[in-house]
MIDOSE-1310 file (N, C-alpha, C; in nm, 2 decimals, decimal comma, always signed):
residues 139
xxxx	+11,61/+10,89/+9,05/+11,64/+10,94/+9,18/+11,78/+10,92/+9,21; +11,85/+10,99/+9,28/+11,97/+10,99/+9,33/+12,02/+11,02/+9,43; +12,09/+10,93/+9,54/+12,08/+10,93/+9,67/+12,21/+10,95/+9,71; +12,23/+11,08/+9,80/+12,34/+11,15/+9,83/+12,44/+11,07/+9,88
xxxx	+12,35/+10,98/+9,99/+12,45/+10,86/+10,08/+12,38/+10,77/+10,10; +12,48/+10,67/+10,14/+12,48/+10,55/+10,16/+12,32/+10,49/+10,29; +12,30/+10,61/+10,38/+12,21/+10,63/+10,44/+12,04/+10,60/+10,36; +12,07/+10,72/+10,30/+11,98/+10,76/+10,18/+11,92/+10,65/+10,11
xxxx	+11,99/+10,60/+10,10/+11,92/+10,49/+9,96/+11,90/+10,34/+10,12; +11,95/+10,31/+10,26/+11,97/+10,23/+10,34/+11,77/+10,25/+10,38; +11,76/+10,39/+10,42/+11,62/+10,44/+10,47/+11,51/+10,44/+10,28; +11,56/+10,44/+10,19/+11,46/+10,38/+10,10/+11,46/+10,24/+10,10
xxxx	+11,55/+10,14/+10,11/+11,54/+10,01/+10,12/+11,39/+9,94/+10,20; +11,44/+10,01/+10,33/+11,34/+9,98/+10,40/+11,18/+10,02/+10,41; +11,19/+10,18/+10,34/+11,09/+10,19/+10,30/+10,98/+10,13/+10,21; +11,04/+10,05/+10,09/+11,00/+10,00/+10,00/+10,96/+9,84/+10,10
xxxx	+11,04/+9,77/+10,12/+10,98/+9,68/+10,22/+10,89/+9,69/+10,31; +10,83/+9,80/+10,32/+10,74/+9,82/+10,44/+10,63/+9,85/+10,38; +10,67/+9,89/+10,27/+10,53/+9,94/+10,16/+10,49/+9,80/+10,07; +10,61/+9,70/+10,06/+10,56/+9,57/+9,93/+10,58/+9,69/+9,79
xxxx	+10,68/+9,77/+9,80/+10,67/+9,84/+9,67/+10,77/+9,83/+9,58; +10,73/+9,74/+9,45/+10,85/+9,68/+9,39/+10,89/+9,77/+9,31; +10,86/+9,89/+9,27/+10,92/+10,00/+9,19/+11,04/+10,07/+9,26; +10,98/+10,09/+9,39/+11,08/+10,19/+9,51/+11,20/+10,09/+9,54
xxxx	+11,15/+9,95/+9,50/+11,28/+9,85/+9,56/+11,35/+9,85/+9,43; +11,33/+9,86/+9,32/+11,35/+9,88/+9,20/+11,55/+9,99/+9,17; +11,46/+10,10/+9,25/+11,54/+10,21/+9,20/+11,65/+10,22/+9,29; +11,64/+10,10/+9,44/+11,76/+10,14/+9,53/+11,87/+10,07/+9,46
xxxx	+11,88/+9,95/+9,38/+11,98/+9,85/+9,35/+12,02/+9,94/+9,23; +12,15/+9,92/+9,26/+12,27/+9,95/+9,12/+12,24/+9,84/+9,00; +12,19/+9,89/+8,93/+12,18/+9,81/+8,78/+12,31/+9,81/+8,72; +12,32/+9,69/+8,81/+12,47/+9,57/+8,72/+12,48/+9,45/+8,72
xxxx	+12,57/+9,37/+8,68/+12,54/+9,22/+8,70/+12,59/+9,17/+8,87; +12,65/+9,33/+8,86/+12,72/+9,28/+9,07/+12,61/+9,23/+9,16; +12,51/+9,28/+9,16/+12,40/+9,29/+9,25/+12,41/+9,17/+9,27; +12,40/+9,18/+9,46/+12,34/+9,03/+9,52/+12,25/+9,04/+9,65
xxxx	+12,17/+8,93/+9,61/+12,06/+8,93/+9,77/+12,06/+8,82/+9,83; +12,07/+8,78/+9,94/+12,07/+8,63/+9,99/+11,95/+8,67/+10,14; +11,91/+8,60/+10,11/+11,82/+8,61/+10,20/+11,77/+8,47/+10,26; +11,73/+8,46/+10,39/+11,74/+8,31/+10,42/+11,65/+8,22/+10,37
xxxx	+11,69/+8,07/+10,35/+11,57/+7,99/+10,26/+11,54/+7,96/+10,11; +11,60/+8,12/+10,07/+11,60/+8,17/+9,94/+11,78/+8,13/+9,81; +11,74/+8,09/+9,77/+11,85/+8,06/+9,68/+11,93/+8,22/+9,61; +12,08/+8,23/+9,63/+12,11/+8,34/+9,59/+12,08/+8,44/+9,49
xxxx	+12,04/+8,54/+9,50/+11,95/+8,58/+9,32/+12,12/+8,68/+9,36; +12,15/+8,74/+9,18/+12,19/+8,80/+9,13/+12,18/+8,88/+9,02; +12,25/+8,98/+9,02/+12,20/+9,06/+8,85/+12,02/+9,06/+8,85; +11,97/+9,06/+8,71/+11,84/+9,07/+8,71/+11,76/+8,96/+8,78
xxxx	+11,81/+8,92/+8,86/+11,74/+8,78/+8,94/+11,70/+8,87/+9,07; +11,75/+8,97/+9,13/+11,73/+9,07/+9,22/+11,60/+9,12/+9,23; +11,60/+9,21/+9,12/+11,46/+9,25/+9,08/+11,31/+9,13/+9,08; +11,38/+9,01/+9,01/+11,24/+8,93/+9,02/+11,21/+8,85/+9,12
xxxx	+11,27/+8,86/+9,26/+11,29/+8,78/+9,34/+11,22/+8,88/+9,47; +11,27/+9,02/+9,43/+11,19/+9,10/+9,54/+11,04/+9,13/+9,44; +10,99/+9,11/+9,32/+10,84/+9,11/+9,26/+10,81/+8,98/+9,34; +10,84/+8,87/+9,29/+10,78/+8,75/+9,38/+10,76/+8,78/+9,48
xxxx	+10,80/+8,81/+9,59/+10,79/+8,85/+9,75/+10,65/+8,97/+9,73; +10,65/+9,05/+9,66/+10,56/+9,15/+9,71/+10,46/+9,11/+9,65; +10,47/+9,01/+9,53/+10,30/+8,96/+9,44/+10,25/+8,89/+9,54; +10,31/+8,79/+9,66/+10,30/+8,72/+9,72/+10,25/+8,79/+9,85
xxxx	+10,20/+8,94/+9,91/+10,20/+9,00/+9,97/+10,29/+9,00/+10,10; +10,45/+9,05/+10,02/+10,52/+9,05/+10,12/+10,54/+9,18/+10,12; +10,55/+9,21/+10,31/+10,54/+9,38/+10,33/+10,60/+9,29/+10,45; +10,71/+9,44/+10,51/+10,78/+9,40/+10,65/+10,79/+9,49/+10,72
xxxx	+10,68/+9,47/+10,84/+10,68/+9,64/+10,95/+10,85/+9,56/+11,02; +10,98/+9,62/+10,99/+11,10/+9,63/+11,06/+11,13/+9,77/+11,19; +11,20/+9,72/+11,27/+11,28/+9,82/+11,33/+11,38/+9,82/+11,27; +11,47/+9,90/+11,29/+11,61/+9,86/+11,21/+11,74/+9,95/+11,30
xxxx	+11,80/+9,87/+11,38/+11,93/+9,94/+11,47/+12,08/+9,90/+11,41; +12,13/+9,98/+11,38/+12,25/+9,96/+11,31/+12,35/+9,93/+11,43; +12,44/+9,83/+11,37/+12,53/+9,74/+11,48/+12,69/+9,83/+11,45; +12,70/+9,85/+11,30/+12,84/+9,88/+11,26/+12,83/+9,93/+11,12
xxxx	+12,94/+10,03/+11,12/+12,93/+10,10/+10,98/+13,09/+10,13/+10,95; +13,08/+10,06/+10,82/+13,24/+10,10/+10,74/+13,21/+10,20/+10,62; +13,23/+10,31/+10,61/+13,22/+10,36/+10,52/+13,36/+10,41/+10,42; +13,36/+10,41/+10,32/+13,47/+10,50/+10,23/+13,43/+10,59/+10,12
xxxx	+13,52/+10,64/+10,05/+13,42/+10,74/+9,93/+13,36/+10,69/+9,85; +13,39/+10,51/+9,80/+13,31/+10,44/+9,69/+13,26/+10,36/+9,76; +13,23/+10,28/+9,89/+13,19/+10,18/+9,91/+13,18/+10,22/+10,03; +13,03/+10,16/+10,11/+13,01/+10,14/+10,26/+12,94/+10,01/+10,27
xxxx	+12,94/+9,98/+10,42/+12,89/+9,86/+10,45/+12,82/+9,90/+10,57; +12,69/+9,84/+10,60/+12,62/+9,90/+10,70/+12,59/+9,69/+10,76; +12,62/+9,68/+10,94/+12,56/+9,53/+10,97/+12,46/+9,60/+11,08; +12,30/+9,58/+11,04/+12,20/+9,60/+11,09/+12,17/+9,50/+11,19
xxxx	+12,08/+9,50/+11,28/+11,95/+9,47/+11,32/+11,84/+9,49/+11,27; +11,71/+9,39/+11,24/+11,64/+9,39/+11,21/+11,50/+9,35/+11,30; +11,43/+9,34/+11,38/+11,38/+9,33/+11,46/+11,20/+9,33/+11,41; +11,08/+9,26/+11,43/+10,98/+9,28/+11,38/+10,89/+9,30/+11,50
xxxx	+10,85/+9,42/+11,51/+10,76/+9,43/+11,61/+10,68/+9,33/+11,72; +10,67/+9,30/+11,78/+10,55/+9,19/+11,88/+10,44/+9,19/+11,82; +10,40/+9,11/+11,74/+10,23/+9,12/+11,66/+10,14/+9,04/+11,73; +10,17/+9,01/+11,84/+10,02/+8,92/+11,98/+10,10/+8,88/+12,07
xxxx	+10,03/+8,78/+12,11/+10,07/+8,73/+12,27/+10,20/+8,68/+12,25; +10,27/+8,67/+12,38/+10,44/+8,60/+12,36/+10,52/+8,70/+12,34; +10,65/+8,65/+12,30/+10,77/+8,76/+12,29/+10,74/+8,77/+12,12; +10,83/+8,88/+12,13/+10,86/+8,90/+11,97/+10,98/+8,82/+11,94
xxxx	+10,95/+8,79/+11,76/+11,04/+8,73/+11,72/+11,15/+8,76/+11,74; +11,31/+8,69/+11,73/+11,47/+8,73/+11,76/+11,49/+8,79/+11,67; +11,57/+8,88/+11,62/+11,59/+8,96/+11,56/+11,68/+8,90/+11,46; +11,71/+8,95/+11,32/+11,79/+8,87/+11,18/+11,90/+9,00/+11,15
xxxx	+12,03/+8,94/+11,17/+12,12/+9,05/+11,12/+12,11/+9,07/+10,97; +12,17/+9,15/+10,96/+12,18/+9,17/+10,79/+12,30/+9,29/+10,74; +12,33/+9,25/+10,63/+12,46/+9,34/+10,59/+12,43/+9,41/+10,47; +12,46/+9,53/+10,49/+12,40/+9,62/+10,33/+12,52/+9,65/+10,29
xxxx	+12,55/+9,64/+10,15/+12,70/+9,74/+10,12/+12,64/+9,78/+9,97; +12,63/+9,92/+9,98/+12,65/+10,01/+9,88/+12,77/+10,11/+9,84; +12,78/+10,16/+9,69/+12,84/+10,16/+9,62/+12,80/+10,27/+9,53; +12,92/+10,35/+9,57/+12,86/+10,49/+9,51/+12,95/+10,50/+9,33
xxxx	+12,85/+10,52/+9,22/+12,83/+10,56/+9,10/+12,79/+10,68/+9,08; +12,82/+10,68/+8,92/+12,73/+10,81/+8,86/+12,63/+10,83/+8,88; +12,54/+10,77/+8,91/+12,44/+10,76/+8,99/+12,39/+10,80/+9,11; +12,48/+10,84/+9,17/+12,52/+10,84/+9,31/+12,51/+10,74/+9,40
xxxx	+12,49/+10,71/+9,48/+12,48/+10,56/+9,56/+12,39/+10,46/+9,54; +12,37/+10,35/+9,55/+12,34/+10,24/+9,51/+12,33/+10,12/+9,61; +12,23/+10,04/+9,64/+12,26/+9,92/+9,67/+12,34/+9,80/+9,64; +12,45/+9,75/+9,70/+12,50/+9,63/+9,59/+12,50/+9,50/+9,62
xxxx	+12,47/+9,52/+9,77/+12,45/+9,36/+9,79/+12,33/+9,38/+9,97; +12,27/+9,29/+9,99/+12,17/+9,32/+10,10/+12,17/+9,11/+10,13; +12,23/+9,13/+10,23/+12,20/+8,96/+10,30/+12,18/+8,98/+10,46; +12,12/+8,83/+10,50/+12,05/+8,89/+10,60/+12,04/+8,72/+10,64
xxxx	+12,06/+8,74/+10,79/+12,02/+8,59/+10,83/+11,96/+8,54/+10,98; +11,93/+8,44/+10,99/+11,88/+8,43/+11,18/+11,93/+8,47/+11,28; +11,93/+8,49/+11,39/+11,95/+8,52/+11,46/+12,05/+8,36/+11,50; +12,19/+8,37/+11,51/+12,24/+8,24/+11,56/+12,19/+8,19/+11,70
xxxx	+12,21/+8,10/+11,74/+12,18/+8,01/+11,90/+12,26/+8,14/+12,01; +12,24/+8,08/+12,12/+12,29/+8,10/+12,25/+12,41/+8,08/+12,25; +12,54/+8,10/+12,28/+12,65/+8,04/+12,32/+12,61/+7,91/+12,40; +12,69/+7,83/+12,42/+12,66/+7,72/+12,55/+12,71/+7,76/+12,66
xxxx	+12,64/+7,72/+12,80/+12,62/+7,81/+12,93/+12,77/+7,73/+12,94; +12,85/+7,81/+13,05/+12,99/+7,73/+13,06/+12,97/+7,77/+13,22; +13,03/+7,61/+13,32/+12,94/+7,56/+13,42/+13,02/+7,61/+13,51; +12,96/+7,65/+13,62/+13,03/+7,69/+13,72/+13,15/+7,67/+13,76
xxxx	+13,23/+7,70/+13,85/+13,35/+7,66/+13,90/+13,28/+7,53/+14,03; +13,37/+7,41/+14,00/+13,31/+7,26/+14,05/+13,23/+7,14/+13,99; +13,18/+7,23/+13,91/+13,08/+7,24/+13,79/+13,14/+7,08/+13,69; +13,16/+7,02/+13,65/+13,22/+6,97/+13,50/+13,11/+7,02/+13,41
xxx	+13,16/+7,01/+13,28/+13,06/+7,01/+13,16/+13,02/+6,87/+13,11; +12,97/+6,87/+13,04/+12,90/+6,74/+12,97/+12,94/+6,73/+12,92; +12,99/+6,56/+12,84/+13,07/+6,58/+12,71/+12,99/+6,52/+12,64
């Protein structure tokens, strides 16, 4: 399969995560030793560590209903970089979980485009509230 843009293979990513489909997650990564995933908790996989790191996750029944809102996009003729939002639906009572940024940068080959690296992390804290005017802060 060969994906015209950077888009293209961004909307299979996610597809395959939503499905737990390790073939479809298979065909979005550029097979090279560049490839990298970091994902939180998880120790950095690289090269063929990519591949067996997203089988583990889906043997394990991992599937992810995402929203996904794009924050920022760099694009050039060989390389783009997409920093998402990732957001998981409300699954019961309470708020929905905070949402996990994530950074995609693909890499256009003979192949046409490619995944090359996909990291992704918590949502950071709040700033700290800064106190009125009269106010002191705490030290």
């Amino acid at each position: 399969m060969q994906f015209e843009t950077p888009q293209d293979v961004e909307d299979a990513y996610y597809d395959a995560l939503e499905g737990g489909d390790v073939e479809a997650m298979a065909r979005i990564w550029e097979s090279s030793q560049d490839v990298v995933c970091l994902l939180p908790m998880t120790p950095m996989a690289r090269g063929p560590q990519v591949q067996r790191l997203w089988q583990a996750i889906f043997e394990q029944g991992g599937k992810f209903d995402l929203q996904v809102r794009h924050l920022a996009w760099i694009e050039g003729d060989e390389v783009a970089i997409h920093l998402v939002e990732e957001r998981s639906p409300n699954q019961g009572p309470g708020q929905a979980p905070p949402p996990i940024y994530a950074t995609n940068v693909f890499r256009r080959g003979p192949e046409g485009w490619r995944l090359l690296m996909h990291q992704n992390s918590p949502t950071p804290p709040p700033p700290p509230s800064v106190p009125d005017k009269g106010q002191t802060a705490l030290a």
